[in-house]
C-alpha positions in Angstrom: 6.7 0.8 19.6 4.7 -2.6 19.2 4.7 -3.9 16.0 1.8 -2.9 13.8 0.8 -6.5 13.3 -2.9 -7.7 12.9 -4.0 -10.9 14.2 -4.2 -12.0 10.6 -3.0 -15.4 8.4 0.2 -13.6 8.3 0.4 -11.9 12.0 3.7 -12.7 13.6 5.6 -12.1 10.3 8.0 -9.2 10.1 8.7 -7.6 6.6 11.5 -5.2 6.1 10.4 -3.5 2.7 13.3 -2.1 1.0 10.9 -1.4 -2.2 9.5 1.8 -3.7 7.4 3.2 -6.2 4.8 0.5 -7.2 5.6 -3.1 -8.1 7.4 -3.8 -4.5 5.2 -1.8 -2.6 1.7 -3.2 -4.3 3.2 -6.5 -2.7 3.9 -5.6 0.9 0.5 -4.2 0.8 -0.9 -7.2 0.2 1.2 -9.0 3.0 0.1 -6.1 5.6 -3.4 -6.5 4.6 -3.1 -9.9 5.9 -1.7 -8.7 9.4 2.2 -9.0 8.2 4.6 -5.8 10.3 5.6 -4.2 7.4 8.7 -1.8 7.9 8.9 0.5 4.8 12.2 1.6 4.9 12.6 4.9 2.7 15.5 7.6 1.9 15.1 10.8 3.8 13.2 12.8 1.0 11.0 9.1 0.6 9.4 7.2 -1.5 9.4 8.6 -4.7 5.6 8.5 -5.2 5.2 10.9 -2.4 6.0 13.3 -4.9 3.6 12.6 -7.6 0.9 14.3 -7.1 -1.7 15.9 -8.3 -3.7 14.5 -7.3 -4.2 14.3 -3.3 -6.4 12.9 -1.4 -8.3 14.9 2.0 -5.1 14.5 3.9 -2.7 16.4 1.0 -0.9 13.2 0.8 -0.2 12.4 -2.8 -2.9 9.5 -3.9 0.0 7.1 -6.0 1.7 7.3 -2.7 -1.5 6.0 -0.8 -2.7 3.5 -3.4 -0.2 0.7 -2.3 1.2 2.0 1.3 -1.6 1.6 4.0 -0.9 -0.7 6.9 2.9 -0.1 7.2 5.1 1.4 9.3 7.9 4.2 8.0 11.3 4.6 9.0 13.7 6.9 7.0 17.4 5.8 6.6 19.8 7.2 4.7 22.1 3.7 3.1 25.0 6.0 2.8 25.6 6.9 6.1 27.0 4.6 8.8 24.5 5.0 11.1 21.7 4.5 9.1 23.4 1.7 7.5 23.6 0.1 10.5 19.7 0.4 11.7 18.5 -1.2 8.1 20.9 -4.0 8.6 19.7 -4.6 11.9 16.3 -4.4 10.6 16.7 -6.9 8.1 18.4 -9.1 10.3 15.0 -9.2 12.5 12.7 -9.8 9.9 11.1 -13.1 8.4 10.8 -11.0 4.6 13.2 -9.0 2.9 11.9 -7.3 -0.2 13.9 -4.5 -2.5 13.6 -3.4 -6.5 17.0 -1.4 -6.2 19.1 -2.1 -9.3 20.9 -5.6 -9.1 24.0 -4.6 -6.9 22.7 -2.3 -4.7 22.0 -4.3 -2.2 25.1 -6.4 -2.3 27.1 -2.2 -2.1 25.2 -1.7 1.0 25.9 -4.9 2.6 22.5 -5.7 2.4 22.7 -8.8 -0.1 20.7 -12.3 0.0 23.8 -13.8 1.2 25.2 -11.0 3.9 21.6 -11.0 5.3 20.9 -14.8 5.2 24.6 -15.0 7.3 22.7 -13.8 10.3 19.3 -14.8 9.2 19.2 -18.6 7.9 15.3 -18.3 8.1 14.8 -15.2 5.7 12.4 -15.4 2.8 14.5 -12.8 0.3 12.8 -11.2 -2.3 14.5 -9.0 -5.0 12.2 -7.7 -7.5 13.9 -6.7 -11.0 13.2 -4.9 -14.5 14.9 -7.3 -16.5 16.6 -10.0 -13.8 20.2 -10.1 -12.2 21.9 -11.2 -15.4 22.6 -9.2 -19.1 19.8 -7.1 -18.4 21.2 -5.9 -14.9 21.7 -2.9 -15.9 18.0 -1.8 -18.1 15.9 0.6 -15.9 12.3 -1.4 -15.0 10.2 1.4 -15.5 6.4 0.0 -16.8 6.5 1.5 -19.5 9.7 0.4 -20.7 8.7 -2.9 -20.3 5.3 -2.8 -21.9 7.2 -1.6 -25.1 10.1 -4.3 -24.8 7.5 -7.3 -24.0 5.2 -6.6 -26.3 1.6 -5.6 -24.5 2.0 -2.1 -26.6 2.2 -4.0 -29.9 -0.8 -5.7 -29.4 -2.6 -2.9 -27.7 -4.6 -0.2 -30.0 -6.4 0.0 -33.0 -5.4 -1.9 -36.0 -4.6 1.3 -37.7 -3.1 3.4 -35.0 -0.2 3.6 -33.0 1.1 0.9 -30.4 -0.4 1.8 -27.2 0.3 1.6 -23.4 -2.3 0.0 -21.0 -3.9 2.8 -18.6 -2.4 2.0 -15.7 1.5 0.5 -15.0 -0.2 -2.8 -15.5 3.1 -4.7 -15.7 4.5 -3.4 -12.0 1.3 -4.9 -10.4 1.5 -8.1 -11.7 5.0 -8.6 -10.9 3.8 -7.4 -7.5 1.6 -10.2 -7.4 3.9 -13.0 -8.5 6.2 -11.5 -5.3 3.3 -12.2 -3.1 2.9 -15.8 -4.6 6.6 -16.1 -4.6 7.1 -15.2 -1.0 3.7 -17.3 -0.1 5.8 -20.4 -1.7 8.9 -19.5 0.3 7.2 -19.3 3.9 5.5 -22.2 3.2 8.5 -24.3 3.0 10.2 -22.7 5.7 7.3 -24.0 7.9 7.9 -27.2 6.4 12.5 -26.8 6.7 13.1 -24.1 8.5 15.0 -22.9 5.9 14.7 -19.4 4.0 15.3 -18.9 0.6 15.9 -16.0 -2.5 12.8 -15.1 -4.6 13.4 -13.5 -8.1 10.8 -11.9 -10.2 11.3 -9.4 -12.8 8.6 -7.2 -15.1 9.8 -8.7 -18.7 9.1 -12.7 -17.4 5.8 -11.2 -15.2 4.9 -9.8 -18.6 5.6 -12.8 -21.0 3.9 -14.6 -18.5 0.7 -12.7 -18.6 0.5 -12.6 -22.6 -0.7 -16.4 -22.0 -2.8 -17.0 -25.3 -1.0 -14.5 -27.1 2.4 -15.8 -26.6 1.4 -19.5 -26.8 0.1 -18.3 -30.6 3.2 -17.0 -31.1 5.6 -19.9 -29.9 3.0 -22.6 -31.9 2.8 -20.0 -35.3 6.0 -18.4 -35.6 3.8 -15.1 -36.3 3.2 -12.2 -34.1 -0.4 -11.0 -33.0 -1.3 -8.0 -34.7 -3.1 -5.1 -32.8 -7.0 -5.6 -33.1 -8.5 -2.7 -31.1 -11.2 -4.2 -28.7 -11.3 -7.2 -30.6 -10.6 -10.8 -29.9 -8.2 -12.9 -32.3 -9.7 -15.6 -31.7 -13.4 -15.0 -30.6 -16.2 -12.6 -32.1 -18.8 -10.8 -31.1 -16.3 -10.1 -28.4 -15.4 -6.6 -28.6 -16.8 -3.4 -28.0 -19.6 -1.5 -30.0 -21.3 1.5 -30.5 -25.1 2.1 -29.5 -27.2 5.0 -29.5 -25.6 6.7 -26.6 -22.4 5.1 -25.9 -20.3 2.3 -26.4 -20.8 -1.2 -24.9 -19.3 -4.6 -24.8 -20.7 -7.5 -25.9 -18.8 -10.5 -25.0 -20.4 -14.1 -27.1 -18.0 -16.9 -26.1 -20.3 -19.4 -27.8 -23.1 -20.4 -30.7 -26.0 -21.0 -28.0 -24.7 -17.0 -27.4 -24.8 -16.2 -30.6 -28.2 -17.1 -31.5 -29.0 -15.4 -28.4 -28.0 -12.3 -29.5 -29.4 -12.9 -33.4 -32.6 -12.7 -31.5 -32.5 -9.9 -29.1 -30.9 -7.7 -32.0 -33.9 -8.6 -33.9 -31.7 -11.0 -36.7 -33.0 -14.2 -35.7 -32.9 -16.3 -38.0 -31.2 -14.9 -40.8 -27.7 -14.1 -39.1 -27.3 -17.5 -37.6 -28.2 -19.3 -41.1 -25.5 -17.0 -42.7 -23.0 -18.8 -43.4 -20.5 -15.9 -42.6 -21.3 -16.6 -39.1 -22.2 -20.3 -39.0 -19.4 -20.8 -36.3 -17.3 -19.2 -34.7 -14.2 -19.4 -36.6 -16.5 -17.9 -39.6 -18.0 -15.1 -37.3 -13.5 -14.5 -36.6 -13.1 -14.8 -40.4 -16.1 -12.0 -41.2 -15.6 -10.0 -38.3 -16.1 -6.9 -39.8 -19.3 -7.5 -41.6 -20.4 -8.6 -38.4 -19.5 -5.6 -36.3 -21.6 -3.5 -39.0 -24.9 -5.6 -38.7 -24.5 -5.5 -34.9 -24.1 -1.5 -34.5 -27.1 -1.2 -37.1 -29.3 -2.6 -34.9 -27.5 -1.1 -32.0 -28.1 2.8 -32.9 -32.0 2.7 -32.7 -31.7 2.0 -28.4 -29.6 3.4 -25.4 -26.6 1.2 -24.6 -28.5 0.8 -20.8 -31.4 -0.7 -23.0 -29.8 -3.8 -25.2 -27.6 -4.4 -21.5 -30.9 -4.9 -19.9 -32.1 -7.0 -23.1 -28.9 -8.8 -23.6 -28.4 -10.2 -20.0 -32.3 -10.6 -20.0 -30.9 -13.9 -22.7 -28.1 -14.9 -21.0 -25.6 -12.8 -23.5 -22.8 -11.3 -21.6 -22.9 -7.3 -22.1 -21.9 -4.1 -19.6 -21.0 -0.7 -20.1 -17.2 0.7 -20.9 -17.0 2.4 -17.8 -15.1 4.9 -16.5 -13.5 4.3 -13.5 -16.1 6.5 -11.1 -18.9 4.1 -12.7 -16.5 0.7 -12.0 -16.3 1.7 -8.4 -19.7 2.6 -8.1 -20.8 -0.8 -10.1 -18.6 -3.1 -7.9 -20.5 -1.4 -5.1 -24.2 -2.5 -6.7 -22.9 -6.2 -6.5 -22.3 -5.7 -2.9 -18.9 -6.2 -3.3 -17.4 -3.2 -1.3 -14.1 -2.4 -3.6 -13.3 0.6 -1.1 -11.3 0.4 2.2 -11.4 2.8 4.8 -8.9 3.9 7.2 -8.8 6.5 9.5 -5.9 7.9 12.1 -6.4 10.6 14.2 -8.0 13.3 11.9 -6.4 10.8 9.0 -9.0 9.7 7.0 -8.0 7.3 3.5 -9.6 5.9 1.4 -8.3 3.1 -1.3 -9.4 0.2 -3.0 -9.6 -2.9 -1.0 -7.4 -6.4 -1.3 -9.1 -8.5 -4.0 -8.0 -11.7 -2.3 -11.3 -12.7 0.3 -11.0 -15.6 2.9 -13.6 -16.6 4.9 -11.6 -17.1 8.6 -9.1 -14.5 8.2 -10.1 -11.7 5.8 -7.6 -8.6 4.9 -8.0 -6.3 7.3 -7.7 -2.4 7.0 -5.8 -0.8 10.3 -4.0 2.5 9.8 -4.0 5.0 7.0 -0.6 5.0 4.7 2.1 6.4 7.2 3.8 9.4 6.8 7.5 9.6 6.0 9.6 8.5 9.1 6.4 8.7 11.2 7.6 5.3 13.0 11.3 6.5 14.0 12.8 5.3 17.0 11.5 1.4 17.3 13.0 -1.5 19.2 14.0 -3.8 16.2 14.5 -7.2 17.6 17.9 -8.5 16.4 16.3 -12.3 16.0 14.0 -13.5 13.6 10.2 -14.1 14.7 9.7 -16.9 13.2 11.4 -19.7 11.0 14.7 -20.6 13.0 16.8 -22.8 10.5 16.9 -26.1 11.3 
């Protein structure tokens, strides 16, 4: 069978994805959108998140499954028989990426390590995706969640008064998938540059600490923990979510010019900007609370829809809290068409496209996410495409 490669930035590269469940897979998603052959290798009973379901989508495949699969190939292989073995190592030998989130020492059981693979492949780009890396925290399961309580996202996520709370989707798996992407990016790029592959290491907890930026960097300077604040900002306010007549929206002031914008579409011009409360924005921080009530006062007597319209109307950034129905449909009113479709045969899905948009060589959408095994059988070519070491 030809590869399933697209005649994108990436066409011509060959990843053998040893990944499941979501951060691993997110990544060679974005690599196949790009026209990289992506081989997902699974276990006979497959990816795990073929399981989770509800919900389905038209096709009764299960929808976390299809989320981060389309545009690959499947081939089932049991690692604990010879034969099997044997095919993924050849595989991997063939292929310009390696990527796998087993457990560090998996890989190296199977004979399927950075160094046993690099042996016959001085070109491969290598990427093992962790929980908690390869050292003393070998051994912690990376699941999300776990991560998002160890990091500390959940401690700083909820209201001031409740209980530490998760973010709504496994937020911490797709970053890390995106910090693979970047990190195997980097990697080809010097191996068009050597010739030589290398190992790429990313793991939820640093992917995590990374992403807490602001937070973090007030931690590290104060010695002192953010405390949860609800919608809030620490450091910024109005910028947080309020109540109106009908439903909650979020009004977002990042400066005074802002601020007296709003004073004056809420009707408080110029009483709340000569309040000395408010005078600046360290003060507004500092009276936050008085704020928020003089804000939803005016808020109640008009429809959420109706101080969006007047609010933008001034320059004052303001939207709706969506649900996730109305964030698809708004992406959709900006003309930025946030859904891919794919169709195979009587296969029809439908996911949410690549974020990433270049002007010569867009992601491109191909073939629907491939059923378990459904690419059995292929010739896989025992050189490297691409990157021969020099």
């Amino acid at each position: 069978m030809a590869p399933m490669t697209g005649d994108g930035v990436l066409g011509g590269i060959r990843v053998a994805d040893f990944s499941r469940v979501l951060a691993g897979p997110y990544a060679t998603m974005m690599l196949a959108d790009f026209g990289a052959d992506v081989v997902k290798i699974e276990s006979p009973t497959g990816d795990d998140t073929r399981h989770w379901r509800p919900p389905v989508d038209a096709s009764g495949q299960a929808t976390y499954f299809g989320s981060v699969n389309r545009n690959k190939r499947s081939v089932a292989l049991d690692l604990t028989d010879a034969a099997g073995l044997d095919e993924a190592r050849r595989l991997a030998a063939s292929a310009d990426v390696v990527i796998e989130n087993f457990r560090p020492g998996v890989m190296e059981r199977f004979g399927l390590s950075y160094e046993v693979v690099r042996a016959v492949n001085p070109g491969v780009v290598y990427c093992s995706i962790t929980g908690f890396g390869a050292g003393e925290g070998a051994e912690l399961a990376g699941y999300d969640l776990l991560v998002q309580a160890v990091g500390g996202l959940m401690s700083i996520t909820g209201e001031p008064d409740g209980d530490p709370a998760k973010a709504g989707v496994a937020l911490v798996d797709v970053l890390t998938g995106q910090n693979a992407v970047a990190g195997i990016l980097l990697a080809l790029r010097e191996r068009d540059r050597t010739g030589r592959g290398q190992l790429v290491e990313v793991n939820l907890l640093s992917s995590l600490l990374s992403a807490l930026t602001n937070q973090a960097a007030s931690t590290l300077a104060t010695g002192a923990p953010p405390r949860r604040l609800g919608n809030a900002h620490p450091s910024i306010a109005p910028y947080a979510a309020f109540r109106a007549a009908d439903r909650e929206l979020v009004i977002a002031v990042g400066n005074d010019r802002q601020f007296g914008a709003l004073a004056g579409v809420l009707g408080l011009a110029p009483e709340l900007v000569d309040d000395p409360r408010f005078a600046s924005n360290a003060d507004r921080v500092a009276h936050r609370a008085e704020l928020t009530t003089l804000i939803e006062q005016r808020l109640a007597a008009a429809s959420a829809a109706h101080w969006i319209e007047a609010l933008s109307a001034a320059s004052v950034p303001a939207g709706l809290v969506n649900d996730v129905a109305e964030a698809i449909a708004f992406a959709e009113s900006l003309g930025l068409e946030p859904v891919a479709q794919t169709l195979a045969g009587a296969q029809r899905s439908r996911t949410i496209a690549n974020p990433i948009g270049l002007s010569g060589t867009p992601a491109a959408y191909r073939t629907p996410p491939p059923s378990l095994d459904e690419h059995a059988g292929a010739d896989w070519h025992p050189t490297p495409s691409k990157g021969p070491c020099r």
